[in-house]
Each structure stands twice: as C-alpha cells, then as structure tokens.
ROMI-957778 format. One line per 4 residues: their letters; for each residue x, y, z of C-alpha. Coordinates in steps of 0.001 Angstrom, whole numbers, plus 500000, padded with zeros to 6 digits. Layout:
# ROMI-957778
A) X/Y/Z ~ ...
# end
This chain:
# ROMI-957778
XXXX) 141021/504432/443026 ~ 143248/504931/446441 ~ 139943/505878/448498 ~ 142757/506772/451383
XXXX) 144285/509640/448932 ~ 141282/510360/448398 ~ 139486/511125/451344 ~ 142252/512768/452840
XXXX) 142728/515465/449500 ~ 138786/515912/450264 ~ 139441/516169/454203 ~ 142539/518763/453245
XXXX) 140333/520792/451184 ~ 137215/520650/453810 ~ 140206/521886/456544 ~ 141638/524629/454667
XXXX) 137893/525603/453612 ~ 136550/525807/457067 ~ 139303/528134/458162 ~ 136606/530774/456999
XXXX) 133129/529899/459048 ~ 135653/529394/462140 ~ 136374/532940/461774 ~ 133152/533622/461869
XXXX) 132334/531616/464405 ~ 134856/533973/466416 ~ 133253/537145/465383 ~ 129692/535541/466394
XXXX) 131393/534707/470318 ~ 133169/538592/469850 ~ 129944/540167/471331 ~ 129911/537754/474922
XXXX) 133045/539234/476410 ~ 133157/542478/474501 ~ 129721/544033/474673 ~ 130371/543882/478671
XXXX) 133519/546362/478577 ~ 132152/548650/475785 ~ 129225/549114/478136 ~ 131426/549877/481155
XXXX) 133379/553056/482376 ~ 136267/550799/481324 ~ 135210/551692/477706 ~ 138276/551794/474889
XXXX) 136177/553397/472968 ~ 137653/557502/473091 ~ 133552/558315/473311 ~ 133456/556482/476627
XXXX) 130878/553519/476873 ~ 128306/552645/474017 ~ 124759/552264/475353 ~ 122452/549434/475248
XXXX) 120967/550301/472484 ~ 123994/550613/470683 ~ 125079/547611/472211 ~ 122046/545467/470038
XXXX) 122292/546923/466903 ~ 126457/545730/467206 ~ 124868/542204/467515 ~ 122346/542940/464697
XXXX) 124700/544020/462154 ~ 125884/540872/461960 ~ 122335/539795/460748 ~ 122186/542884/458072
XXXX) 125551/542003/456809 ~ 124770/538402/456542 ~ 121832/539207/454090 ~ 123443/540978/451718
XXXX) 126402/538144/451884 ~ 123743/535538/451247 ~ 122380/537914/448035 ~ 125218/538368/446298
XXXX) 127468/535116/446809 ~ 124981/532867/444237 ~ 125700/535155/441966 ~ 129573/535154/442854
XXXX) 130271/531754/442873 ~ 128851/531694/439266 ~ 130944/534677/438080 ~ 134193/534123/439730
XXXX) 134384/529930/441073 ~ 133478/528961/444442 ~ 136983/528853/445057 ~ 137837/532864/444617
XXXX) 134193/533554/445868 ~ 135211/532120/449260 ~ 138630/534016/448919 ~ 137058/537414/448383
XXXX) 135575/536733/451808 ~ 138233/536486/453903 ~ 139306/540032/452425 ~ 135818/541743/454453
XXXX) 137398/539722/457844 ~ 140512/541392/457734 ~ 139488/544634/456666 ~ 136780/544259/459818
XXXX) 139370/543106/462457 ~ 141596/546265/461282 ~ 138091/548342/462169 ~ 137942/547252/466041
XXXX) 141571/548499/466277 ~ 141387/551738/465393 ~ 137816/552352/466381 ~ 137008/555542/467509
XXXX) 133345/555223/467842 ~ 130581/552592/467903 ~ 130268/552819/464181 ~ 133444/551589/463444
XXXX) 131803/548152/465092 ~ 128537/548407/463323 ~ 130780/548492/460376 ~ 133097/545300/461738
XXXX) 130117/543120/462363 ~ 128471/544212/459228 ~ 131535/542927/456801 ~ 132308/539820/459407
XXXX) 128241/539309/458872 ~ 129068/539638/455241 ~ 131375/537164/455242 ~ 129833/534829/457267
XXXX) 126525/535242/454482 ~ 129038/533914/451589 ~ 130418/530850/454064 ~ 126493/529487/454363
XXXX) 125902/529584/450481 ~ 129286/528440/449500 ~ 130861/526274/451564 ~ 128175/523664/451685
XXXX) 128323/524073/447539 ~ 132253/523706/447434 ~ 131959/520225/449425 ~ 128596/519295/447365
XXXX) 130908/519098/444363 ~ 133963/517703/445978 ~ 133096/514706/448093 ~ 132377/511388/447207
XXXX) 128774/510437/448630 ~ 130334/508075/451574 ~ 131756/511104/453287 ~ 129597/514226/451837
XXXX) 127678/514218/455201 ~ 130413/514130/457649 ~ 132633/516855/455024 ~ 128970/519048/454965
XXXX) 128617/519063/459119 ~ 131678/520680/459459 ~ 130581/524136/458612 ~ 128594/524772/461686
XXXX) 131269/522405/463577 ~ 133521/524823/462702 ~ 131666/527818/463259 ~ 131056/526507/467198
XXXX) 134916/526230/467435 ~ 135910/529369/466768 ~ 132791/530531/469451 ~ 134558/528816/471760
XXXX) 138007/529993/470910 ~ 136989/533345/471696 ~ 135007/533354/474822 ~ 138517/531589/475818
XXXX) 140039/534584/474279 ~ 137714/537143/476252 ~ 138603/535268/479522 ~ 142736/535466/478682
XXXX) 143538/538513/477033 ~ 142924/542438/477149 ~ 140410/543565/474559 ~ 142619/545574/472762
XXXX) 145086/542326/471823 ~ 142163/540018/470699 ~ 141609/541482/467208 ~ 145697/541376/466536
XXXX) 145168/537559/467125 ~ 141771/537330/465246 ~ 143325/539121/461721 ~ 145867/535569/461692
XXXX) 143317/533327/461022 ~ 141792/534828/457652 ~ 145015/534873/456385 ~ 146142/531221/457249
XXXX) 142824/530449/455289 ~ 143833/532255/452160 ~ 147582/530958/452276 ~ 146379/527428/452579
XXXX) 142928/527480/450552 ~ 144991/529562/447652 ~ 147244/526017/446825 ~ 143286/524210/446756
XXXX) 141969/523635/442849 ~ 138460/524369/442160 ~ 135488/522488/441992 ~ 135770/520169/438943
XXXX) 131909/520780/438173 ~ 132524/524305/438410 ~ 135952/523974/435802 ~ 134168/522004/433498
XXXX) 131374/524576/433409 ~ 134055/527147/432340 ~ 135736/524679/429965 ~ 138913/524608/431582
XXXX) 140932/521706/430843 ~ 141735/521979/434803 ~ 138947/519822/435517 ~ 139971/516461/434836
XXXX) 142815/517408/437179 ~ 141003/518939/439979 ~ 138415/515708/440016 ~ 141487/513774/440384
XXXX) 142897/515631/442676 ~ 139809/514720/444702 ~ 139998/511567/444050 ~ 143340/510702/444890
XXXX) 145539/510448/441534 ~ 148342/512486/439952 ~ 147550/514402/437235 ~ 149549/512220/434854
XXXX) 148611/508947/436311 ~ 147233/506899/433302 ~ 145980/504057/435846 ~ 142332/505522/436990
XXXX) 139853/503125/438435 ~ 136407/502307/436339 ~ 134724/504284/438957 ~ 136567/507026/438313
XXXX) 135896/506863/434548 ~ 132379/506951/435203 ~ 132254/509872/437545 ~ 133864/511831/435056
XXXX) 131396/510905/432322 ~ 128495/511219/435359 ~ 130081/515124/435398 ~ 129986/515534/431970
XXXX) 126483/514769/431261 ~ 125320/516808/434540 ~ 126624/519570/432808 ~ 125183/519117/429430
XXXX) 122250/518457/431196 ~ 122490/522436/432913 ~ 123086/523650/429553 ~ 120491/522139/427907
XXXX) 117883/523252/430986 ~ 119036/527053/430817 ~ 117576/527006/427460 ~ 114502/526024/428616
XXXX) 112438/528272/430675 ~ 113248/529960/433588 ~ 111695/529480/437288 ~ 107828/530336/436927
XXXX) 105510/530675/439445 ~ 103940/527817/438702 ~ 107279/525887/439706 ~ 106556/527691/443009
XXXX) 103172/526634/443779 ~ 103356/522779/443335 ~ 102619/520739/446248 ~ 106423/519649/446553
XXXX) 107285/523173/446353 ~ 104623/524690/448873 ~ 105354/522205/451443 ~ 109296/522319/451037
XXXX) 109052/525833/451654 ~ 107037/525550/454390 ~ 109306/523325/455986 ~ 112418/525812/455038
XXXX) 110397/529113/456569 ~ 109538/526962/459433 ~ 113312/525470/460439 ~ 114570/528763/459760
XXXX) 112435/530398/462110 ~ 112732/527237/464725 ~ 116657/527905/464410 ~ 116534/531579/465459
XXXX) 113809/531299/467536 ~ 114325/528946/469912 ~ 116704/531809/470800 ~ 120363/529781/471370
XXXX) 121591/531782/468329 ~ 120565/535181/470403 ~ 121860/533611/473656 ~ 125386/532754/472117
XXXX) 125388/536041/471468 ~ 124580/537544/475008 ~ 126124/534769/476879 ~ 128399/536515/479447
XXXX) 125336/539201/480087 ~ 122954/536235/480462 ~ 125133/534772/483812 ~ 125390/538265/485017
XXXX) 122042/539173/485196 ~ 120745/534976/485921 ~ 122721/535409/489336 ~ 125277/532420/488835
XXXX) 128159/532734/490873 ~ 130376/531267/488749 ~ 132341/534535/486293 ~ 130572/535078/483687
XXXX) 133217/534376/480822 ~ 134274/531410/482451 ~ 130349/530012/482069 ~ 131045/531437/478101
XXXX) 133906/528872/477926 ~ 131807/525985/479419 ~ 129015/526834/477498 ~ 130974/526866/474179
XXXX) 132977/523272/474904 ~ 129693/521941/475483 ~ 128138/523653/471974 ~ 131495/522440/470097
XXXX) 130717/518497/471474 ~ 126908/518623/470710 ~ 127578/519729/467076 ~ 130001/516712/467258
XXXX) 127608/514467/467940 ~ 125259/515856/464941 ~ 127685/514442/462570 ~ 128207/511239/464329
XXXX) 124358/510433/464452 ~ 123148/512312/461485 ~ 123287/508945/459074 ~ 121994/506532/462502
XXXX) 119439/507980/464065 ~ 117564/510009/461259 ~ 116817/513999/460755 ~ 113866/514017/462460
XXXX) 114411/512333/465291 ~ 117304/514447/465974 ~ 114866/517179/465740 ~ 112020/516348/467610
XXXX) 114749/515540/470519 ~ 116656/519059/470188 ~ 113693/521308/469942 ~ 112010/519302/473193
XXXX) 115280/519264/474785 ~ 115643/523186/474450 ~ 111887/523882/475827 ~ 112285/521597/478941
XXXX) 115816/523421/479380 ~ 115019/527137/478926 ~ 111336/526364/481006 ~ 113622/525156/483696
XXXX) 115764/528640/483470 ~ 112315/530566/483212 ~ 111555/528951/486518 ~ 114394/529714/488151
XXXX) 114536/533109/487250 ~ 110952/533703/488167 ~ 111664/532240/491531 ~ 114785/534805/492089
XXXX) 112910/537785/490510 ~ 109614/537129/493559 ~ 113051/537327/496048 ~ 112671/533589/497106
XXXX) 115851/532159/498189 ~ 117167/529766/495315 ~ 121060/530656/496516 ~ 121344/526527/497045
XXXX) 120465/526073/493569 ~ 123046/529153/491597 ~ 124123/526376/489429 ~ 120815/525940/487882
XXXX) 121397/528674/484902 ~ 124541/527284/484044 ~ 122929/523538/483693 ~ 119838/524978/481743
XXXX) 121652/527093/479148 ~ 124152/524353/478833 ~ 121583/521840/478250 ~ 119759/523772/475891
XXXX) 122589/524719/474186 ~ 123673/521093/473614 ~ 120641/519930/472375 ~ 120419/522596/470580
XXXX) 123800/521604/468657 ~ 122758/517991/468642 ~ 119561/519221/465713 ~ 117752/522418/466029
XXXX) 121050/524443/465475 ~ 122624/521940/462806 ~ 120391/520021/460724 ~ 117944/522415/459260
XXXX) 120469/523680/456342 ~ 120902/519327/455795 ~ 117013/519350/455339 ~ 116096/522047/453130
XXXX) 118958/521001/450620 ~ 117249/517946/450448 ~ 113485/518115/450553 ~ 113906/521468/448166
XXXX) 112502/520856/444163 ~ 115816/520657/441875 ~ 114804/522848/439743 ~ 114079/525804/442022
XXXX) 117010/524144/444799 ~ 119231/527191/444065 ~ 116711/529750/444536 ~ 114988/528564/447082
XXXX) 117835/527816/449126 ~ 118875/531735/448598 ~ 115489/532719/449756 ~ 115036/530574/452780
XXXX) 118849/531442/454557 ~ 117368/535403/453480 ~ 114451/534711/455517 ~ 117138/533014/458183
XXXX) 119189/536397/458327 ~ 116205/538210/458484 ~ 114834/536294/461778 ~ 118556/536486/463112
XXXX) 118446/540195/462837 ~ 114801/540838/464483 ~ 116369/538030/467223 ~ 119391/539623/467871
XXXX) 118433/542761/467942 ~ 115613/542710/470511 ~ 116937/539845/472758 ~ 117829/543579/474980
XXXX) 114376/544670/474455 ~ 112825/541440/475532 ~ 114749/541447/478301 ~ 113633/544546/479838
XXXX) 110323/544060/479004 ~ 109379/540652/479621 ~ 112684/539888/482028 ~ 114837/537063/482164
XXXX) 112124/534546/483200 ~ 109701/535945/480382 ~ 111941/535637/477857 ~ 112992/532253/477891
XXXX) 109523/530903/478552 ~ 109112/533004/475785 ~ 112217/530609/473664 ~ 110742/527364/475111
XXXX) 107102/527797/473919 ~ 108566/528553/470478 ~ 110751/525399/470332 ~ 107582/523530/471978
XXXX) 105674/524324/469216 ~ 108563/523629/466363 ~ 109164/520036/467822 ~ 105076/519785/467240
XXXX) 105711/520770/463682 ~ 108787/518899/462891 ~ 106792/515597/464244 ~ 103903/516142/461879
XXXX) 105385/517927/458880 ~ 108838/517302/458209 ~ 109812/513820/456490 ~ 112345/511718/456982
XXXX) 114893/511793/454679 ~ 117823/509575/455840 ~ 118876/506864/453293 ~ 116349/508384/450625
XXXX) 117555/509034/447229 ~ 116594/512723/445756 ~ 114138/511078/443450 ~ 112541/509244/447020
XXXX) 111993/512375/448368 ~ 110505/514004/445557 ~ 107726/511528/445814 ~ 107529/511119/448984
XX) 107065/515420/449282 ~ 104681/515345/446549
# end
C-alpha cells in the first residue's frame, strides 16, 4: 500500500468535504457585522431597521433549522449515500445567500438562516460519518477535527468580510463557496461501506481510491486485502443485526447507556452553555456595549484568528494529552475568563473608572474563546461517538446533537434577553458558573477514552 497516495486521496476528499461546514461557519460569523446595520437607520432592508427582537430570532433560526437538518440527514444518508446527502446541502446555501439579496423584509433572513441552519444540521451528522468510513485509523482523528476547524475558518473569513466590504456585496461572495464544494466534491466516490451496502461493484474502487491504488492495479498490499474482507463482514454483520430486533427500551436503560447519555446531555449543554457559541454570534455587539475602544469588527477578526488557532491546537493535542484533560482545562479556562469580563463590566456599570484597563474585554473573550476551541467547543462530538453503546450509536448520536440544537436555539435566542435583564456583567457570570460547574462534571463523570479500543470503553462505561 503507498500510505502517501493514500493519505493524500483521504486529505483531498476531507478538503473538498469541508468546503460545506466552512460555509457554515460563514453564515454562523454573518450575524456579528450584520445584525449591527440591520438594526441601524442605515438599514438595507426597504422596511427600515429590524428590531431587537427580530434581531434574536435571525440568530435563532439558525438553531430551528439546524434541528430539522439533524432529523432528516440519518435518514438521507441511508436513502441517497453520504456523498449526494452532503450535495443536497449545499443546494439550501445557495438558495439562502440568493434570500439576503433580494430581501425585502426580515423574513427573508429568518428564512436564510433557517436553510443555512439546515445545512449546517446535515454537515454535523454527515461529515463526521463520510470520514468514519474513509480514513485509515492513523489519521481518522486529525481527518474528524477538521469539521469544527473548518467551521471556525469560515467565522473568521467573514468577520474579515464585515470589516472590508459593503453588506450588500458579501452574499455575492458567500454564494462561490457552495458551489466550489459541489464542483470539487462531485469528482469524490462514495464511501466504500456505504457502496457495498448498495451492492455496487463501485466499492472495491472507491476503497482503493482511499487507499491509494488505481482501479486496475492488480498489486494491492495484504493489508489492503484484509480491510476489504474486514468491510465485507461489517456489512454482513449489519444485515444479519437488522433482522434481529430493533432498539428497545431496555437497550436504553443499561448502565452503559444511562451514563453515556448522561455524559452526551451534559457536553451538549456545557457546549452551548458556557455561552462562546452565543457570543460568536453577538461578537461585534458584545465590544460595543463592553466599552473597548478598539472597532468592534476589528475585535471580531482578532477574536476569530484566535478561535481558528485554538481549534488547531485541539487536533494537535487530542491523541497527547487526553479528552478529559482538554476538558477540564477549557471549561476552567472559560469560567476564570468570562468571571474576569463579569468583573470588569460590573466595575464600568457602578461608573468606576476602568478607562486604563479598555483592553480587558478583548483579553477575556479572547481567552475564553481560545480555550474554549482548545475542548469545550471541539471535543464533545469526539466523546459521545465514542463512549455511546454500538448498538443504539446511531440513534443516540441523532438525539443528543437534537438536544444540542435545541440548547443552541434557547442560547441564541435569549443571549438579547439576558442582556437586558441581567446586563453584561450578569450574564457572563452567568456563562462562567455554568462552565464552573461542567469542568466539575467532566472531572468526575466523563472517562478517559484516549488510546482505548471501543470494546475498552464499553467496559470501562459499564
């Protein structure tokens, strides 16, 4: 086997693939520069400005849309490939961008953020699937990080965006990018698990493909033999087990499965909660009302360079330093950060003079973004694939990124709320409690699963 042609078919595929989430990733940075001017007299809207309220449930449709993305793509990838499945969802991107051009009212952008939403629902389900059955284990963790690595690019690449250009040339720029994805991911075979499953004689191609031969090279490595027997029997293996029973609730209720979906609920909830997702969302309005003097779209762009090289950094020490380490340091790295910013802001708010220390906000958020990258933001989707039962994985995956959407949505869409009702400093003592108490729970609940095999972890959950 050439493990160079290899890896870099798999790395050509992962590229082309992640096209998608960093679209996303530029509709989740859309609302930082954009809510701003849709709230001004500066409006492009022909109504005039939206209000605030309008302004959150923009940012919440993203959650809604993201749902019913995560419902329906299982089903999808099953029906149609995982290739086509992540096709379809580049068509909801384009179709949204075409939306913010030609709005005429805010409902034209509830509608935008609930197909981008959409598509960014599919991305999390079948993305990390696509590379599952693609990579070879020495580079399926690096391959599987670059979802959410991708996601913080295109974050960045519009806050840059925000800073550069006029509103109404942004989304002209944004439709490109879908459409590179489907020119390049088009020419990409499927997933030889999901060929074989179909009984296409396409398979054996696309698993070498992925492994680096020609389709007509007789010359295949031992290794190679085996992994296409290994695929073989997995799949006569699925067959056999869909005549067997289906999930019960009995499957639910054993002690592996009660305490991986605690673990799932909890991460999920620790992810949204800790409230960097909501922040990213708000970031320019954040800097505004924090009283930084440095532009608030400029302090978008830091904070999304520094977001792009913690998620870096996840992949790099994912494999050294362990899961829960990683963890424990990102959720107590985000309280001691936003109870920093609390302080701060509670010190402005009583009209004490803290003008020598403006540059605190944009230290705290970028801190807690950071570390926030570095686990809390990256690593629970790693965990719950693993410490999840294999015979309910699928479905309890689907149920725990619902739960995820669901907690984005109630985040999102009273980060406003909280704001004017508990203030700045309120809120994110508010954010630091929570991630306080999920670094607690992480170091007492979750196990470590770095270096374990599937069957180590069942035991060890059990």
């Amino acid at each position: 086997m050439s493990s160079k042609n290899s890896a870099r078919n798999q790395y050509l595929a992962t590229l082309c693939l992640n096209f998608l989430p960093f679209s996303y990733g530029v509709c989740c940075g859309w609302t930082s520069p954009s809510l701003p001017i849709l709230l001004s007299y500066d409006s492009p809207l022909p109504g005039g400005p939206i209000t605030s309220e309008e302004a959150s449930w923009i940012g919440a449709f993203l959650c809604v849309g993201g749902f019913f993305g995560n419902i329906v793509s299982g089903w999808m990838a099953d029906r149609f490939g995982r290739k086509l499945t992540a096709c379809l969802a580049a068509i909801p991107q384009i179709i949204a961008w075409i939306l913010v051009i030609t709005a005429q009212n805010v409902y034209y952008l509830m509608g935008m953020r609930f197909l981008l939403g959409f598509s960014g629902g599919v991305c999390f389900m079948v993305i990390p699937m696509f590379i599952a059955e693609i990579a070879e284990d020495r580079i399926r963790g690096l391959l599987g990080s670059t979802l959410v690595f991708s996601c913080n690019l295109g974050i960045l690449l519009m806050y840059i965006l925000g800073d550069c250009l006029p509103y109404a040339m942004i989304p002209w720029i944004l439709l490109v990018f879908p459409l590179v994805f489907l020119a390049g991911f088009l020419l990409i075979p499927d997933t030889p698990y999901y060929l074989m499953k179909r009984n296409d004689f396409k398979s054996e191609n696309s698993l070498r493909f992925y492994r680096g031969y020609h389709a007509r090279t007789e010359n295949v490595s031992i290794e190679f033999k085996k992994e296409l027997v290994k695929l073989k029997d997995a799949l006569y293996s699925d067959k056999h087990n869909e005549q067997e029973p289906r999930i019960t609730f009995q499957d639910l209720t054993t002690a592996h499965a009660t305490k991986a979906f605690l673990i799932g609920v909890s991460l999920m909830a620790l992810n949204q909660f800790c409230g960097c997702f909501a922040m990213l969302n708000y970031t320019a309005s954040i800097f505004s009302e924090s009283g930084s003097t440095l532009s608030a779209n400029m302090s978008a762009i830091v904070i999304g360079s520094i977001q792009m090289v913690g998620s870096y950094l996840s992949t790099v020490l994912v494999e050294r330093a362990g899961r829960k380490l990683l963890l424990i340091i990102s959720a107590a790295g985000i309280a001691i950060g936003q109870g920093i910013f609390a302080g701060f802001s509670y010190a402005k708010s009583l009209g004490h003079n803290v003008d020598s220390f403006d540059w605190l906000p944009l230290v705290c958020f970028s801190f807690s973004i950071f570390i926030g990258s570095v686990g809390v933001l990256t690593l629970p989707f790693l965990v719950l694939a693993e410490v999840m039962p294999q015979k309910i994985k699928g479905f309890a995956i689907s149920f725990c990124m619902g739960i995820l959407w669901i907690f984005a949505f109630v985040a999102i869409k009273y980060f406003s709320t909280l704001f004017d009702v508990l203030g700045m400093h309120g809120t994110m003592l508010l954010f630091s409690v929570c991630s306080l108490v999920g670094a607690l729970f992480i170091a007492l609940a979750v196990p470590e699963t770095k270096g374990k095999s599937m069957e180590a972890i069942a035991k060890l959950m059990s």
